[in-house]
Structures are given as structure tokens and as C-alpha cells.
Kinemage of the C-alpha trace (Angstrom):
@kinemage 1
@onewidth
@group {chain A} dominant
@subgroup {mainchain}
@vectorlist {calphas} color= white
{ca unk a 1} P -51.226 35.233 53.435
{ca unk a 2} L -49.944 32.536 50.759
{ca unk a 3} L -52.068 32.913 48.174
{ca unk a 4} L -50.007 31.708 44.930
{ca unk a 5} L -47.237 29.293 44.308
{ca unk a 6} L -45.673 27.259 41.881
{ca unk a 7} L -46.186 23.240 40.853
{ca unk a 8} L -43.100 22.270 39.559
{ca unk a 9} L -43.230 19.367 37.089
{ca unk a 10} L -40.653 17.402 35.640
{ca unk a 11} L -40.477 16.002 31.809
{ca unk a 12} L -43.608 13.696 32.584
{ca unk a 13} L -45.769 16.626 34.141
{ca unk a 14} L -45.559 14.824 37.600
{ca unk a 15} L -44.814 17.409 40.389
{ca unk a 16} L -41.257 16.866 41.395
{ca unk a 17} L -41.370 16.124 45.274
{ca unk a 18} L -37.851 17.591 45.514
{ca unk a 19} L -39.020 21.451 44.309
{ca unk a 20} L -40.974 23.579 45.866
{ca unk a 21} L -41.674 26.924 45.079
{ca unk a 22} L -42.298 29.441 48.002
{ca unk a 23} L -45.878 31.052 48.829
{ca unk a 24} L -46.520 34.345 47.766
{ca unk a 25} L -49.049 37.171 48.228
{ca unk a 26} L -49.468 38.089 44.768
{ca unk a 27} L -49.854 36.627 40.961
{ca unk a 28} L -47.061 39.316 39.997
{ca unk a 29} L -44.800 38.318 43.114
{ca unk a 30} L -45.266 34.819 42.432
{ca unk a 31} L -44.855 35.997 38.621
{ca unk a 32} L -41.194 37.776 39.650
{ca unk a 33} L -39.493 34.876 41.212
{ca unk a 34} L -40.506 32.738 38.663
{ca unk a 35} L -38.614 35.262 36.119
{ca unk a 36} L -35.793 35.179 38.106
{ca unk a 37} L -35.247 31.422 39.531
{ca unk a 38} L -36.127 29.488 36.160
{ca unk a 39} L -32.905 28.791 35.598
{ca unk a 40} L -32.102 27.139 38.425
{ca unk a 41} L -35.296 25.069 38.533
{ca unk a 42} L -34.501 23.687 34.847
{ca unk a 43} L -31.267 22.902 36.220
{ca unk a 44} L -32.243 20.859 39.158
{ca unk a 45} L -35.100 18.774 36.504
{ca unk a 46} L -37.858 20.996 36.041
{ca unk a 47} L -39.699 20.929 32.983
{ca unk a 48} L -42.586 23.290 33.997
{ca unk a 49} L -44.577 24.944 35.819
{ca unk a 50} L -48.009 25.519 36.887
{ca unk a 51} L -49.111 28.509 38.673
{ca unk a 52} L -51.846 27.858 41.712
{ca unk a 53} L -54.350 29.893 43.602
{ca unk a 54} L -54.739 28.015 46.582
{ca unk a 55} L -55.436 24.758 44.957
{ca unk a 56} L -56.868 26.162 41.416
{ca unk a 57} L -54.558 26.239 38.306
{ca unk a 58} L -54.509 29.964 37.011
{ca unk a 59} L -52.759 28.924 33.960
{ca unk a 60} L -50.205 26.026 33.113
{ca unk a 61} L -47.947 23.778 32.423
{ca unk a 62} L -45.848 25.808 30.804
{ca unk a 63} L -42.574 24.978 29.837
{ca unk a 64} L -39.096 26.184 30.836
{ca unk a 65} L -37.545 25.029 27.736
{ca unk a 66} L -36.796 28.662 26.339
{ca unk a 67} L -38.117 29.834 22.736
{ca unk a 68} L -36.921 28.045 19.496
């Protein structure tokens, strides 16, 4: 069961309808790919993310601009 997944926002915190992040069954899995596919999200426009349960925000936006 999809529990968790990923809004991806752009640079004006709208979702950006051309990302989607897969469902997972987990916080940590959802967590992991996040850790590992940031990159590539920043590249293709993301700005941040916002992790969902179901429909509720668990904690977000947060930004994939790394650490100054």
C-alpha cells in the first residue's frame, strides 16, 4: 500500500505537474529515494519538496538547494 510520497515544488512552491515522485510503503523508504534522486529532481526544476501521508504534510517544503 502507497502510503507516502513526495510533492515536488518548483521555485514558487507550486507542485510541478511534470514530477512525480513514486508511492512508497514507508517514511524511511520514501526518506531513501529522496536521498538518492535529489539531484536529479533539482536538475529537472525542483526547488523542494514536501513529504505526504496520504494527503497530510508530515513535514515540508524543504529545499534542495544544498547547505551554505
Amino acid at each position: 500500500m502507497t502510503e507516502f510520497s513526495w510533492a515536488i515544488l518548483g521555485r514558487d512552491t507550486a507542485p510541478l505537474a511534470d514530477q512525480h515522485s513514486p508511492g512508497f510503503p514507508t517514511q524511511a523508504d520514501a526518506e531513501a529515494w529522496l536521498g538518492d534522486n535529489w539531484p536529479q529532481l533539482q536538475d529537472a526544476g525542483a526547488a523542494a519538496v514536501t513529504l505526504l501521508h496520504f494527503e497530510d504534510v508530515v513535514y515540508g517544503p524543504m529545499s534542495l538547494d544544498p547547505p551554505s
